[in-house]
Structures are given as structure tokens and as C-alpha cells.
VODODO-480066 format. One record per atom (N, C-alpha, C): residue in one letter; x, y, z. Coordinates in pm, whole numbers, padded with zeros to 5 digits, always signed. Layout:
N
aXYZ
...
//
This chain:
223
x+02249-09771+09218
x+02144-09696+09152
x+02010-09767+09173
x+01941-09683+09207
x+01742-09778+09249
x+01730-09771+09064
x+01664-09901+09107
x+01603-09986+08979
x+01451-09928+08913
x+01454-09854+08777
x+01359-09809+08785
x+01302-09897+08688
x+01160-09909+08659
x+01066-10004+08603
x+01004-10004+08499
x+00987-09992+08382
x+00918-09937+08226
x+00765-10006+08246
x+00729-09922+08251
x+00576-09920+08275
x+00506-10032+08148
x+00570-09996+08028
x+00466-10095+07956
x+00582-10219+07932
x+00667-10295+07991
x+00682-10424+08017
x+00730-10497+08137
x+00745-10403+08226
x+00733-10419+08328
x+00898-10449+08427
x+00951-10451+08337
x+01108-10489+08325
x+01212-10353+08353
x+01329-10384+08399
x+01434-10285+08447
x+01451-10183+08302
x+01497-10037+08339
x+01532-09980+08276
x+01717-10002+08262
x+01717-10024+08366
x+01901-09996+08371
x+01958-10129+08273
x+02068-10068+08230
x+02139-10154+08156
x+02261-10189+08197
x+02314-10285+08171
x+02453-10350+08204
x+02556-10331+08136
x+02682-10301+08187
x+02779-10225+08084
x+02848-10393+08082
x+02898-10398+07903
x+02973-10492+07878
x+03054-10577+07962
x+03073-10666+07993
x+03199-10733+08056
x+03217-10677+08272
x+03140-10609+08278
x+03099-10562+08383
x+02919-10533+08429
x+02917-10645+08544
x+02775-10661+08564
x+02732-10505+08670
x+02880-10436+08720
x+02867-10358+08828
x+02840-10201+08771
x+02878-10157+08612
x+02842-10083+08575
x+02698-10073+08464
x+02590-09997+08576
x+02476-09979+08517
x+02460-09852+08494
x+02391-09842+08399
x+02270-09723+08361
x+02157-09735+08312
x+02095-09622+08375
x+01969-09586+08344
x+01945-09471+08249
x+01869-09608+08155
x+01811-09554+07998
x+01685-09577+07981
x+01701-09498+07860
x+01508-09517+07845
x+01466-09358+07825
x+01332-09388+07854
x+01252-09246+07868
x+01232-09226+08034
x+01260-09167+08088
x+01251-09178+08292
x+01174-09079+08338
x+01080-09150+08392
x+01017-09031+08498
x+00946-08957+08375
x+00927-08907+08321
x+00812-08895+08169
x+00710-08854+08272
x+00658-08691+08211
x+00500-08664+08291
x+00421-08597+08172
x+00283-08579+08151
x+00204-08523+08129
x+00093-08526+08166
x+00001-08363+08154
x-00092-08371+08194
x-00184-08336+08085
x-00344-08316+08102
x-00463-08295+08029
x-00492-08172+08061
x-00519-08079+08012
x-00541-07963+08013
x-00722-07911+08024
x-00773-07805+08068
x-00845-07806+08052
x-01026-07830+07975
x-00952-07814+07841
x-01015-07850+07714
x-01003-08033+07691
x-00940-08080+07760
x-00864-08232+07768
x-01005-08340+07837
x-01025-08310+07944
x-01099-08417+08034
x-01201-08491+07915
x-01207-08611+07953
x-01294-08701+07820
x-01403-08731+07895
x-01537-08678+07799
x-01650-08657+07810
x-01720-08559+07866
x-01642-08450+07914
x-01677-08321+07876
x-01594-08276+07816
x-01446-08276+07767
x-01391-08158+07671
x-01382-08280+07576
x-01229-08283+07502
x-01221-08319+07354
x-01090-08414+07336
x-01080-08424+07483
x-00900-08545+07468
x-00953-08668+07520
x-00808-08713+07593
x-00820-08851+07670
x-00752-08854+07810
x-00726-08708+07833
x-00620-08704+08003
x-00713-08643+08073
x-00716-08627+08142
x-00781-08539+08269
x-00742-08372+08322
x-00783-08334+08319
x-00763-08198+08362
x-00630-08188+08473
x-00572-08115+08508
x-00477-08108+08635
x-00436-08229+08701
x-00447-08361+08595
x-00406-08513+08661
x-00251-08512+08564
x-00185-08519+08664
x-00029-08568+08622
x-00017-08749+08604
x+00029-08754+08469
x+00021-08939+08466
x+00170-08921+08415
x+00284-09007+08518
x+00450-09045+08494
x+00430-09141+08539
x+00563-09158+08390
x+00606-09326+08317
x+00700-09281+08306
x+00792-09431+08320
x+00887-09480+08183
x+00920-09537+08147
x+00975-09559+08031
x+00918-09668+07933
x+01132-09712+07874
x+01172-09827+07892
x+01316-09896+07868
x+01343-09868+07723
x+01453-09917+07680
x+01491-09837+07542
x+01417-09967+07468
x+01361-10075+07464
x+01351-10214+07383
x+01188-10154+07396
x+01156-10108+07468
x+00994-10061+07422
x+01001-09931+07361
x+01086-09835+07390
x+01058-09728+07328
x+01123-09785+07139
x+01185-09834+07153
x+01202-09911+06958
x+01066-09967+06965
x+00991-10023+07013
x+00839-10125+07013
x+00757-10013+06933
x+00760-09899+07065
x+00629-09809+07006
x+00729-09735+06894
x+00884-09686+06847
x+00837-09608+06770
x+00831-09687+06618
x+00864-09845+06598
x+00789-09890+06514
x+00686-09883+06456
x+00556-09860+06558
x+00485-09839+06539
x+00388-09729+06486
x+00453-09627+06498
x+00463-09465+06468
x+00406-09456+06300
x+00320-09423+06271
x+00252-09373+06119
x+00368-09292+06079
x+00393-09185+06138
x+00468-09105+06074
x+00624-09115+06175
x+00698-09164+06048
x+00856-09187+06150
x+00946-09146+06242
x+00994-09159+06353
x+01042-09118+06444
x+01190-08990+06366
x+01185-08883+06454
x+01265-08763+06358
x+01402-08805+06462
x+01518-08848+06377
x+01628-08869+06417
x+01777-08858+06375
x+01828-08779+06483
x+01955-08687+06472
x+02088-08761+06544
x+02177-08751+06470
x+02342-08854+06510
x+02398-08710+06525
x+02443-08645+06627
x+02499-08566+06705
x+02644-08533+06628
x+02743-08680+06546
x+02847-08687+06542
x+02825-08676+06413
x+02732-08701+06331
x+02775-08668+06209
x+02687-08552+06119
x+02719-08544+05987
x+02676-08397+05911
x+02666-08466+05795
x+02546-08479+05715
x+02468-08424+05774
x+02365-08533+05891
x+02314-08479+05975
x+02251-08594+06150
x+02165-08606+06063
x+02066-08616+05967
x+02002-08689+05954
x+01974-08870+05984
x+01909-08939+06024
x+01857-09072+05945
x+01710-09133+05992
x+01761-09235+05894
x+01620-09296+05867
x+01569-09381+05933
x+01503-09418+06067
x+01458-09504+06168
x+01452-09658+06117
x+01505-09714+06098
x+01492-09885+06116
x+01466-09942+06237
x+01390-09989+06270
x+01415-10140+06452
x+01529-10227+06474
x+01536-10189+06625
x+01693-10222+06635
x+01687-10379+06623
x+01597-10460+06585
x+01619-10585+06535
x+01658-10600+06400
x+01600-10546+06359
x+01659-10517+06149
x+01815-10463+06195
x+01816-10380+06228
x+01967-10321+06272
x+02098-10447+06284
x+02045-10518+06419
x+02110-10563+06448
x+02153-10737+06322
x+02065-10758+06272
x+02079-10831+06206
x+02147-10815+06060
x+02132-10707+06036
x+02189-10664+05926
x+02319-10604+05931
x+02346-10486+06025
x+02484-10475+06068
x+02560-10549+06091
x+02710-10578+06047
x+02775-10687+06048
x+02867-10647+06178
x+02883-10513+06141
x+02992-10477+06282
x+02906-10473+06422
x+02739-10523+06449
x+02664-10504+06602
x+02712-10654+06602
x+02814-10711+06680
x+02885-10783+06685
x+02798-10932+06810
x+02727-10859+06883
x+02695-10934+07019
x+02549-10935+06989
x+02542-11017+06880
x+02405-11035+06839
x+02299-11120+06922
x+02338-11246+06953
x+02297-11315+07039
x+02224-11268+07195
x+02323-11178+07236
x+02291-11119+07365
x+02189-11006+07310
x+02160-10968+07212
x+02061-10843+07172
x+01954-10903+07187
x+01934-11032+07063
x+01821-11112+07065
x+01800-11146+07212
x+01840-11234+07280
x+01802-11260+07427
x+01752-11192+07484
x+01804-11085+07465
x+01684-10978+07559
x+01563-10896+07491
x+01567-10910+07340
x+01433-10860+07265
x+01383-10947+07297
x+01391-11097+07324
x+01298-11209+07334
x+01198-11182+07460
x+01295-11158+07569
x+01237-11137+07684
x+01137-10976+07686
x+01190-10921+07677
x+01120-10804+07684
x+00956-10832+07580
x+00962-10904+07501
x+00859-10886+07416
x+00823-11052+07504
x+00789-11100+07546
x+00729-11193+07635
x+00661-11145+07786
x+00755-11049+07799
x+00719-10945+07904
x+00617-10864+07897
x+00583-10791+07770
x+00468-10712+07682
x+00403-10733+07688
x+00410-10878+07622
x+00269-10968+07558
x+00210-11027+07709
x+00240-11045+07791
x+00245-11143+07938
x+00139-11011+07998
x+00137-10897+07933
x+00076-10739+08009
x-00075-10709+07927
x-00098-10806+07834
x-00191-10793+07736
x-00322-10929+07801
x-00444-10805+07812
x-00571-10816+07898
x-00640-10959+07812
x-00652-11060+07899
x-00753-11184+07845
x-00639-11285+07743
x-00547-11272+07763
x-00448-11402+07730
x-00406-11477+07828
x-00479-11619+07850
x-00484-11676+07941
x-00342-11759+07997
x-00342-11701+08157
x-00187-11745+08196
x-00146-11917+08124
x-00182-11982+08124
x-00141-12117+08058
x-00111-12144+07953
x-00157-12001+07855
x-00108-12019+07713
x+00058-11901+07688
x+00048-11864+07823
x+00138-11755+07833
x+00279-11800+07867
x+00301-11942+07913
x+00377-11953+07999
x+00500-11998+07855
x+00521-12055+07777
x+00598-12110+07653
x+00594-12023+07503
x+00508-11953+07548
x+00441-11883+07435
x+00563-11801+07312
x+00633-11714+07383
x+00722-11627+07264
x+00876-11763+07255
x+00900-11853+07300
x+00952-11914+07310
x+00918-11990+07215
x+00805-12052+07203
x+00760-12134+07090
x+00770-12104+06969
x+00722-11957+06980
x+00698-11872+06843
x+00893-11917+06784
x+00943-11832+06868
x+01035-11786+06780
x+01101-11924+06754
x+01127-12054+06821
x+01142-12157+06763
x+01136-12182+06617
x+01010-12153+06585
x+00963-12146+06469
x+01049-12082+06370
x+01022-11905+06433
x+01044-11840+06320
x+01199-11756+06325
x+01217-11763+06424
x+01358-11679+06428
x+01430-11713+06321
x+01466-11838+06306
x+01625-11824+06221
x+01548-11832+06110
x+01439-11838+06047
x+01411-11802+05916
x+01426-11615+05939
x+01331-11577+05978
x+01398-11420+05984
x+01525-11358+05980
x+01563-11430+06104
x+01720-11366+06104
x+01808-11414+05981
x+01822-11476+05923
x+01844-11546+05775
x+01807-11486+05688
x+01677-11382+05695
x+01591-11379+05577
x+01542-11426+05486
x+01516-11527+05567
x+01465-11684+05459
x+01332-11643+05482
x+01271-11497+05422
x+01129-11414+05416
x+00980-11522+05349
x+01080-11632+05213
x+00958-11691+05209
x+00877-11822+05263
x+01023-11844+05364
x+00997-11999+05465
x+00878-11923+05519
x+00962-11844+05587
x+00847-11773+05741
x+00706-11775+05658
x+00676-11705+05582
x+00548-11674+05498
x+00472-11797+05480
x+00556-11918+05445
x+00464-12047+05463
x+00439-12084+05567
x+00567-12053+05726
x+00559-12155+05845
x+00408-12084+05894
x+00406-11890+05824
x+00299-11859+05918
x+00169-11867+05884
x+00156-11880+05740
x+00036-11945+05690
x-00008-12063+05723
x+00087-12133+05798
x+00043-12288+05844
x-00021-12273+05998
x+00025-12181+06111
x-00035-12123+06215
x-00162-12038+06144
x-00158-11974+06049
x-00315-11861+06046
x-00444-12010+06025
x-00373-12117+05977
x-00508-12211+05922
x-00505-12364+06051
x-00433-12365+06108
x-00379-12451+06229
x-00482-12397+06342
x-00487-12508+06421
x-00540-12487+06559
x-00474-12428+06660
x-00395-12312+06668
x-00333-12289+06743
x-00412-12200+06851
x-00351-12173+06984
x-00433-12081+07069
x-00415-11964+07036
x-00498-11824+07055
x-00501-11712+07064
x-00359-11655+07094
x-00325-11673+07216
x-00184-11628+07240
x-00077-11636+07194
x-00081-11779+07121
x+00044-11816+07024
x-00008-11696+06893
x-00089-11675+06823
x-00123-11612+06723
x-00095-11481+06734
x-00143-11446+06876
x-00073-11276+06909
x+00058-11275+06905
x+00108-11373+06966
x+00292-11399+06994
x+00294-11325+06883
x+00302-11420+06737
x+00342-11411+06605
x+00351-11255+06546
x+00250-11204+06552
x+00220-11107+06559
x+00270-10976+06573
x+00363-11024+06722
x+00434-10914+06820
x+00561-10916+06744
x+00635-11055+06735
x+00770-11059+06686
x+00796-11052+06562
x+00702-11081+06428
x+00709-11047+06310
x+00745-10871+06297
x+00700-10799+06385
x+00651-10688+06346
x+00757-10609+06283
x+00876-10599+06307
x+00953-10557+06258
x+01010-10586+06086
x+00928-10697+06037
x+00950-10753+05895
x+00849-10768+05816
x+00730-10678+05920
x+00610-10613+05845
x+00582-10624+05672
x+00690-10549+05641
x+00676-10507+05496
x+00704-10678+05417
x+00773-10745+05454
x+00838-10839+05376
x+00711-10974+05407
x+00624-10935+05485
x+00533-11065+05570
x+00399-11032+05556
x+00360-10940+05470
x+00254-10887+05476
x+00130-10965+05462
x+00116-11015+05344
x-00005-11130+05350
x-00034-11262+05431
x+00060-11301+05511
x+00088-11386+05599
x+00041-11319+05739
x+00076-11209+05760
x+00072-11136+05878
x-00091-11098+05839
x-00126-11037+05750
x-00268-11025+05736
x-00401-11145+05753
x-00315-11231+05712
x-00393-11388+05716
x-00369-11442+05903
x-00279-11388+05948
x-00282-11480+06066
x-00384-11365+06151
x-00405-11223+06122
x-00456-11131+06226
x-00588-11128+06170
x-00663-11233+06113
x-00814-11249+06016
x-00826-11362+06134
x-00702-11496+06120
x-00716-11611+06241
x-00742-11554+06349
x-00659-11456+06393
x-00662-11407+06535
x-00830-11394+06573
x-00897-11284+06505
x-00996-11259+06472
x-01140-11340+06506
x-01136-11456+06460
x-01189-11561+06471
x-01177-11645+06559
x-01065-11668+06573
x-01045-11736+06764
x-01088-11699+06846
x-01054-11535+06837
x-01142-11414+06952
x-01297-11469+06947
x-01352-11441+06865
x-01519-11461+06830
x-01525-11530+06940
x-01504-11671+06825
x-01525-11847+06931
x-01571-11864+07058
x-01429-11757+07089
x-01388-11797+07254
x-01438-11709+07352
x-01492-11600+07306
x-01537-11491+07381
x-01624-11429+07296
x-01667-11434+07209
x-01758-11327+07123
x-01700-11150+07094
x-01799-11087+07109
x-01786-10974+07075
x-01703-10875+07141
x-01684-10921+07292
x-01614-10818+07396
x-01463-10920+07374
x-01433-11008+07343
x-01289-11053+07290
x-01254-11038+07181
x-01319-10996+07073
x-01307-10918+06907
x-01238-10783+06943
x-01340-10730+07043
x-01287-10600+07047
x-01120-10573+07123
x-01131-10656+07207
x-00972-10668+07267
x-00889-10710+07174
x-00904-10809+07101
x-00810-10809+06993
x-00788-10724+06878
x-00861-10682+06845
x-00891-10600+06781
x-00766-10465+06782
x-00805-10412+06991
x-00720-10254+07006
x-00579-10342+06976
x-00539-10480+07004
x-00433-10511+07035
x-00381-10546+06889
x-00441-10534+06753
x-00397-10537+06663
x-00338-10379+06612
x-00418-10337+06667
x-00403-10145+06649
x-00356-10091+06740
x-00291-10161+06799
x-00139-10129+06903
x-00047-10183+06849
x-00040-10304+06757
x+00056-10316+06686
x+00083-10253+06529
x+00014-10127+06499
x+00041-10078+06373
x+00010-10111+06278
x-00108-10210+06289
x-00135-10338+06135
x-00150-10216+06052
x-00084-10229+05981
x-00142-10163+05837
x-00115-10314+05765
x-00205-10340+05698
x-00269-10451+05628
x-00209-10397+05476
//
């Protein structure tokens, strides 16, 4: 099967079937098109696509959980096998940590790690040298307090990064991989994306505020 590519991390769509490296599939969202419609073109009509311009993606199943985390209003989702299909969207990191029967936990994490190093590695003005250890470091830190739910370690380890000298990139790291424990990290997560904030200034002024900035509002901050 040709290897297809998820546009926002840059990484294989196909997946590896258990205990066999030879059975793959391809998952995800694939081949994904839309276009802008007339009323669409930006700066003469009222969108952000272009008129008669076709833009295809697709995006692996570990980003499509990324963005629909991120989603204001929750992803609408139906279990085929049961009645009533309703449920209620959680991230397949909460999932997996909490389900006792997602058994191959380790191998889940390993590859959320990567994929979200992969992301962040795609994000404009984070300088390659701070990039290279970066989600690695983080989760050093914070993983097994999370995965534990040891909610009020993390809250101190990350209040000690929002007031610490750390670089920009480590601070976005934090950022990326908390996100899923949002609700439980909130003032911590608010305090380190005020740091973020301020590093930006420093180091770049006003046109690096603003990059950090979309890249906080790509991650869903609700504060």
C-alpha cells in the first residue's frame, strides 16, 4: 500500500496491525477536498478559500483526536454496535489511561509522543535547537504525574516552568501535551501561556506575540 502523509504532522497515515508489521492500513481522514465558492475568495467576498481552488489533505487518526479536542462545540459521535450510538467525545489519551481493558498502553503513548513532537517540530519560529529534546523533556517531567493523575504535582512542576527560564519551545511543548487535562490544569496552563507570552515579546517583539498568540488559539485555550 503507498504511504500516505497527514498533512498537519507530517507522519504516515497507515497503521500497523498488532503482532504483524506486514498488515497495514490506511486511516485517518484521506484525500479530504474542499473548495471556496464564489462568495468565498478573501478580500473580495466573505471566507478564507478561494474561488474554484481545490485544497486536499489528510490528516492521521492522532491528529484528527488533536483537532477534535480542540472543537468549541463537541465532536457528534455514533458506535454503530450499540443502542442507544450515542457518546460523549473524550481524547484518546484520557481514554487510554483510564480504560483498564486499552491494554497496550505504552505503545499508545509512544506514538502520541511522537506524533505531537512531529506537530510542534511544524510550528513557524521555534528554533531548530530548541526543537531537537524538546517533547521528550517535557514529558519527562510531566507524564507520569498525569498518567497517575497526580493533577496537583503537575500544577506545581508547571508553575515552576511558567516562572523558570525556560525556552519558548519547551513552554509551547507543555502546552501541546497538557492539553488533554485542560480542565484539571487550568491555572497552571493559564500561567505558563501569560510566560509563553512574554518570552515571545523579549525575543521577537510584536510579530512573535502574534505567532504565539494564533498558536495558543490553535490550541483551544479557553483560559
Amino acid at each position: 500500500m503507498a504511504e500516505k502523509l497527514c498533512n498537519l504532522c507530517g507522519l504516515s497515515c497507515n497503521l500497523s496491525g498488532v503482532g504483524s508489521e506486514s498488515w497495514v492500513q490506511e486511516s485517518g481522514l484521506i484525500d479530504a477536498a474542499v473548495r471556496g465558492g464564489f462568495l468565498s475568495t478573501p478580500g473580495n467576498g466573505y471566507g478564507a478559500l478561494d474561488d474554484t481552488v481545490e485544497y486536499k489533505f489528510s490528516l492521521c487518526e492522532f491528529c484528527l483526536d488533536w483537532l477534535f479536542n480542540q472543537f468549541k462545540i463537541p465532536v457528534d459521535m455514533r458506535d454503530t454496535d450499540m443502542d442507544p450510538p450515542a457518546i460523549e467525545f473524550k481524547p484518546a489519551a484520557i481514554l487510554v489511561q483510564e480504560d483498564e481493558w486499552r491494554k497496550d498502553k505504552d505503545r499508545f503513548f509512544e506514538e502520541y509522543k511522537r506524533r505531537n513532537r512531529a506537530r510542534l517540530e511544524g510550528v513557524k519560529g521555534v528554533p531548530i535547537v530548541e526543537r531537537a529534546s524538546l517533547i521528550d523533556d517535557v514529558y519527562n517531567e510531566l507524564d507520569e504525574l498525569l498518567l497517575s493523575s497526580r493533577y496537583e504535582e503537575a500544577r506545581v512542576r508547571m508553575l515552576g516552568y511558567a516562572t523558570g527560564n525556560y525556552p519558548l519551545a519547551v513552554l509551547m511543548g507543555i502546552m501541546m501535551i497538557t492539553y488533554p487535562w485542560r480542565e484539571q490544569l487550568r491555572e497552571a496552563r493559564h500561567e505558563v501561556s501569560m510566560r509563553i507570552l512574554q518570552v515571545a515579546h523579549k525575543i521577537g517583539g510584536e510579530d512573535k506575540v502574534a505567532e504565539v498568540s494564533r498558536f495558543l488559539s490553535g490550541q483551544g485555550q479557553r483560559l
